[in-house]
MARBADO-771026 format. One record per residue (C-alpha): residue number from 1; x, y, z. Coordinates in steps of 0.2 Angstrom, whole numbers, plus 2048, in hexadecimal, padded with zeros to 3 digits. Example, Ala and Ser with C-alpha at 12.3 -4.5 7.8 and 13.67 -1.06 7.14 Angstrom:
% residues 2
(1 (83E 7EA 827)),
(2 (844 7FB 824)),
This chain:
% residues 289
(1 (800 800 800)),
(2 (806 812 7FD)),
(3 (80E 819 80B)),
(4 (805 829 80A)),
(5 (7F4 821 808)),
(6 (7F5 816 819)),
(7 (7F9 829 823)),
(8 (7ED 832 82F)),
(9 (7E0 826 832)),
(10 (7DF 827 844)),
(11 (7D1 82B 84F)),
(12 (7C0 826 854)),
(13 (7B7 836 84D)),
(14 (7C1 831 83D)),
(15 (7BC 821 83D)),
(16 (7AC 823 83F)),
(17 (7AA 82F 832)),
(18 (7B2 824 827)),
(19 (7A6 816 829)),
(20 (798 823 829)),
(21 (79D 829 817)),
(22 (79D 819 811)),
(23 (78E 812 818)),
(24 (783 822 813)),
(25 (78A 81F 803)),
(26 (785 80E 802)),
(27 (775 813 807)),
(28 (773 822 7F9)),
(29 (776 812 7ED)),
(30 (768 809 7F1)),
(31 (75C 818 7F2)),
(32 (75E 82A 7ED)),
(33 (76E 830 7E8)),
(34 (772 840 7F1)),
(35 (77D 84B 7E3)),
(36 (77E 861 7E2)),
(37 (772 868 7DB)),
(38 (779 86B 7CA)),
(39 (779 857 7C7)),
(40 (766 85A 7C7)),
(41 (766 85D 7B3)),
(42 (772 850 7AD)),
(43 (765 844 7B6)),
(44 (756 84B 7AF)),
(45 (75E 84B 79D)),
(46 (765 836 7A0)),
(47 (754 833 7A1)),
(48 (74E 83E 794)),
(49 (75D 836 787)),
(50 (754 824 78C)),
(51 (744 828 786)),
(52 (742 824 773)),
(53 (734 82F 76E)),
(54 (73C 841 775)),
(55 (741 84D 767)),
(56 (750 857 764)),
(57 (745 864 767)),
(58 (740 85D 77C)),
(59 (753 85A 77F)),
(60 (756 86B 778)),
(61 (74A 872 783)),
(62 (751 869 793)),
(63 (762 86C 78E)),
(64 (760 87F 78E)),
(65 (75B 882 79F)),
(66 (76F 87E 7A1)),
(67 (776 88D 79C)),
(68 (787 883 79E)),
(69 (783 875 798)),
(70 (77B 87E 788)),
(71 (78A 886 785)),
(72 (794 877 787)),
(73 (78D 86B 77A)),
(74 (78D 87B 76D)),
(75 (79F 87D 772)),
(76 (7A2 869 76E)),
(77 (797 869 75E)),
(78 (7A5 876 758)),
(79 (7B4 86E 75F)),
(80 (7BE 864 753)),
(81 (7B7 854 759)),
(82 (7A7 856 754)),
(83 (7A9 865 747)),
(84 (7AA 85D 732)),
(85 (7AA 86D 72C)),
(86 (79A 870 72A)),
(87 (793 885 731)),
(88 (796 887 742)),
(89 (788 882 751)),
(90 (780 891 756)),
(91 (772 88A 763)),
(92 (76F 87B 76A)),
(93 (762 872 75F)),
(94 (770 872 753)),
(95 (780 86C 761)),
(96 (770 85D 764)),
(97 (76E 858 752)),
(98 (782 85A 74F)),
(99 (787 84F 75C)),
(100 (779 842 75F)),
(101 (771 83D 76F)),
(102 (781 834 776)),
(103 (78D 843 776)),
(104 (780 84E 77E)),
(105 (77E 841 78B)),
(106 (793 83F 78F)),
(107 (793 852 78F)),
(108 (786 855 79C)),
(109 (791 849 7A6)),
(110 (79F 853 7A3)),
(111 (799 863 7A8)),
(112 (790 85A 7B8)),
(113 (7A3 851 7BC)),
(114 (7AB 862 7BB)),
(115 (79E 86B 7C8)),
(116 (79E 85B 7D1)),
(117 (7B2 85D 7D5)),
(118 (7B2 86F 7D4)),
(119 (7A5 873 7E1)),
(120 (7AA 880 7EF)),
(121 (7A5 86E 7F9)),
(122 (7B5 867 7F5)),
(123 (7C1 874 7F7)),
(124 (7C9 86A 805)),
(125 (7CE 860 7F9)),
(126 (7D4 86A 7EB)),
(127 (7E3 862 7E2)),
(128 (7DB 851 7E4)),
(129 (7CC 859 7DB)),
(130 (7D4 861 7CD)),
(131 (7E1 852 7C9)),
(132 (7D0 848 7CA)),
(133 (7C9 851 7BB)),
(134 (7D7 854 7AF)),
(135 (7D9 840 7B4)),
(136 (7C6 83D 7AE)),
(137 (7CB 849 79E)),
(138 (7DB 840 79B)),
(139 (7D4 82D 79B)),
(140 (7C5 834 78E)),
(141 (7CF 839 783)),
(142 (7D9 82B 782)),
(143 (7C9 820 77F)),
(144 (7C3 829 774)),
(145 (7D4 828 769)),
(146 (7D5 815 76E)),
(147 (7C2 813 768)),
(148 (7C7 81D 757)),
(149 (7D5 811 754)),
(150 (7CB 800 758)),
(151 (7BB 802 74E)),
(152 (7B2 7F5 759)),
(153 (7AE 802 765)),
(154 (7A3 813 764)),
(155 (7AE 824 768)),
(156 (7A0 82D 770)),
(157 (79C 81F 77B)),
(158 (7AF 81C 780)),
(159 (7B1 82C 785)),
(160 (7A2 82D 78F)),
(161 (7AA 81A 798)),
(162 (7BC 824 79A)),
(163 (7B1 835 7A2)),
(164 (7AA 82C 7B0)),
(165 (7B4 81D 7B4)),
(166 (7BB 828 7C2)),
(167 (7A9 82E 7C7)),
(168 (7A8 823 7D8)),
(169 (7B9 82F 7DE)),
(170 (7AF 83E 7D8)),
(171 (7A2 838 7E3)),
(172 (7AB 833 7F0)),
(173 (7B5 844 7F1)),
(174 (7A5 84B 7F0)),
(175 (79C 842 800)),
(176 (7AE 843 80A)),
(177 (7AB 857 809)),
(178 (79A 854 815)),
(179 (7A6 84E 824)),
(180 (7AF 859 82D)),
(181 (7BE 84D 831)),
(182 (7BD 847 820)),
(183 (7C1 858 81B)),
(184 (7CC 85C 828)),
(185 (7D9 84B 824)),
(186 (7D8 84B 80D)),
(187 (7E3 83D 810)),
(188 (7D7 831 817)),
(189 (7CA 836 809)),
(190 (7D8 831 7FD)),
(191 (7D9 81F 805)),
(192 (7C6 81C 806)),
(193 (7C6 823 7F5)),
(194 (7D6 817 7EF)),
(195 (7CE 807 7F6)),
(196 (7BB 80A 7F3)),
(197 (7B8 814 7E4)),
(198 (7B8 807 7D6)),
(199 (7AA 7FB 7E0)),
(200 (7A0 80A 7E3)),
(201 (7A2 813 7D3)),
(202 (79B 804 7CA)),
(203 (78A 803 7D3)),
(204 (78B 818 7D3)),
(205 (78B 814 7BF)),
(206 (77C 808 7BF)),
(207 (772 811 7CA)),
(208 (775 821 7BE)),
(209 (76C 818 7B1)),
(210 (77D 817 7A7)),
(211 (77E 808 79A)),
(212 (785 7F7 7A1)),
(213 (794 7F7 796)),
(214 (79A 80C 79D)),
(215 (796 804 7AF)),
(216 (79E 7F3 7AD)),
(217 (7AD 7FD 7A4)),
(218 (7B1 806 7B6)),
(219 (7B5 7F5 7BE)),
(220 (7C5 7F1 7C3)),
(221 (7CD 7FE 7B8)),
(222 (7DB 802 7C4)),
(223 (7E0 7F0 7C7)),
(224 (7EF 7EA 7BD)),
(225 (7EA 7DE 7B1)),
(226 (7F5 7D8 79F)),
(227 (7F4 7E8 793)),
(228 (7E7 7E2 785)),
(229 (7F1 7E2 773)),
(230 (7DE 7E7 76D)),
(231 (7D2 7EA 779)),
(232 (7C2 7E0 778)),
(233 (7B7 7EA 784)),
(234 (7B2 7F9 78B)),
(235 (7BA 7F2 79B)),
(236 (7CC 7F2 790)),
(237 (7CA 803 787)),
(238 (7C7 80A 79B)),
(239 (7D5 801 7A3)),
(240 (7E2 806 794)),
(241 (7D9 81A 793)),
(242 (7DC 81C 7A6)),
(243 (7EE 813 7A4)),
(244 (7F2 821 797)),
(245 (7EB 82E 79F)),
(246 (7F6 829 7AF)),
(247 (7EC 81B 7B7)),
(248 (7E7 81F 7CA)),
(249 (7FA 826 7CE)),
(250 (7F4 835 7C8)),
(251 (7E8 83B 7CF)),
(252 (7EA 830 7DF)),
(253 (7FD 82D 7E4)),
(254 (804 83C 7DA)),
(255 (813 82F 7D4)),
(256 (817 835 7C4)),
(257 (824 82A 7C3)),
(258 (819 81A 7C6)),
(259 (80E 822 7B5)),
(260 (819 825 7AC)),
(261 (81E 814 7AE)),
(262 (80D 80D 7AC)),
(263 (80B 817 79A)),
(264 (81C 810 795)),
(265 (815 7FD 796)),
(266 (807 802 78C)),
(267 (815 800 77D)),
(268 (80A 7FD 76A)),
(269 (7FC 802 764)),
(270 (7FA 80D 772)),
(271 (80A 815 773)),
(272 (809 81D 762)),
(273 (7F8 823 766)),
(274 (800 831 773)),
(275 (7FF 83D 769)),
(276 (7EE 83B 763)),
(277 (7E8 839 777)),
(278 (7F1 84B 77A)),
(279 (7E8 854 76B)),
(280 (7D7 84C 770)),
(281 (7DC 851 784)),
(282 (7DD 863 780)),
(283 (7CF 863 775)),
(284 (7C3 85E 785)),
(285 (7CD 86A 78E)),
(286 (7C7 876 783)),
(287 (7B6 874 785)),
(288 (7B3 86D 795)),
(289 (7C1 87A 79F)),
């Protein structure tokens, strides 16, 4: 176990928090999930993506009570992901139409992710927060590149996987801000976040409604495992995406060195695909901030 991970995790009021956290949470699984308010749209437009019969005209309508979000999906219409040189997106009807119901989807889970982790609620944990992020940015890119390089798997649907394999540490950061001695020791929220996010990320997946190949893709994905010459799944495209964007020592450990080492396994096809990954990286960047 890292050494810094195993530090300040004394003290009955600690303790008790600590089990607290994680039995609240297992209890928000079960029942109602307890996220800040700005979540509240990205749930109501899940549900509105499922339903067969809405027009471009309903999402259009629900979208646009998200200033943010609104303006997000017009600026990703235009990026060079999604832009084929056709007139530039003025509104959002148009971003809808451009990008399909898919990309609208991954990017009002983006916008949600980045308020998740940037809330004033987790100040305390500030760098962790941030590394977090650019993390969740960093591994959709790389899927994203990985899916355009295997044609077996959809591009919009890999990079929605790579967003939010990290979404149980978003949400685990996020309850850790609601305990004063969680708060007060960012260490200890690192350690319940090392060994527990993967499990409850998983269920925090299916119980957002997400597809069972994006929640199944979470599983596991910091676990070493042989490095797939092609990936076959979701699940490989996620655990080689969060390996090139720096695996857990990123965000987690801060080792560099160990990542470094990490991306240096990765060796071909994925090697000569760095490039591609950086482009694609700050292109999200771009339009997520």
């Amino acid at each position: 176990m890292n050494a810094a991970l195993s530090d300040d995790k004394t003290g009955q009021a600690l303790n008790t928090q600590r089990f607290q956290m994680l039995e609240d949470i297992a209890k928000e699984l079960s029942g109602d999930l307890i996220f800040p308010t700005h979540f509240d749209i990205t749930l109501r437009l899940r549900d509105l993506l499922r339903d067969s019969d809405a027009s471009v005209q309903q999402i259009s309508a629900a979208v646009s009570v998200e200033p943010l979000i609104s303006s997000k999906l017009i600026s990703v219409a235009n990026s060079a992901l999604y832009d084929r040189g056709g007139p530039p997106v003025r509104d959002v009807k148009g971003a809808i139409q451009r990008l399909g119901m898919r990309v609208v989807r991954s990017t009002a889970f983006g916008v949600a992710m980045k308020q998740l982790l940037l809330a004033k609620e987790v100040a305390d944990f500030g760098d962790l927060s941030q590394r977090l992020w650019q993390h969740s940015i960093g591994s959709a890119a790389a899927c994203t590149v990985i899916a355009r390089h295997f044609k077996r798997f959809k591009e919009d649907e890999a990079m929605l996987a790579g967003l939010v394999h990290d979404l149980g540490a978003s949400y685990m950061l996020y309850r850790a801000s609601q305990y004063d001695e969680l708060r007060a020791r960012p260490e200890t929220a690192r350690y319940l976040i090392w060994k527990w996010h993967e499990s409850i990320g998983e269920s925090l997946l299916h119980a957002l409604g997400l597809p069972e190949e994006i929640a199944a893709a979470s599983r596991d994905h910091d676990h070493p495992r042989p490095i797939p010459e092609a990936p076959r799944t979701l699940a490989d495209v996620v655990f080689v995406g969060n390996l090139m964007a720096g695996g857990h020592f990123e965000w987690l450990n801060k080792d560099f060195d160990a990542a470094d080492v990490k991306k240096a396994e990765l060796g071909e096809p994925y090697a000569s695909m760095q490039d591609e990954v950086t482009a694609c990286t700050k292109e999200l960047q771009a339009v997520f901030g």
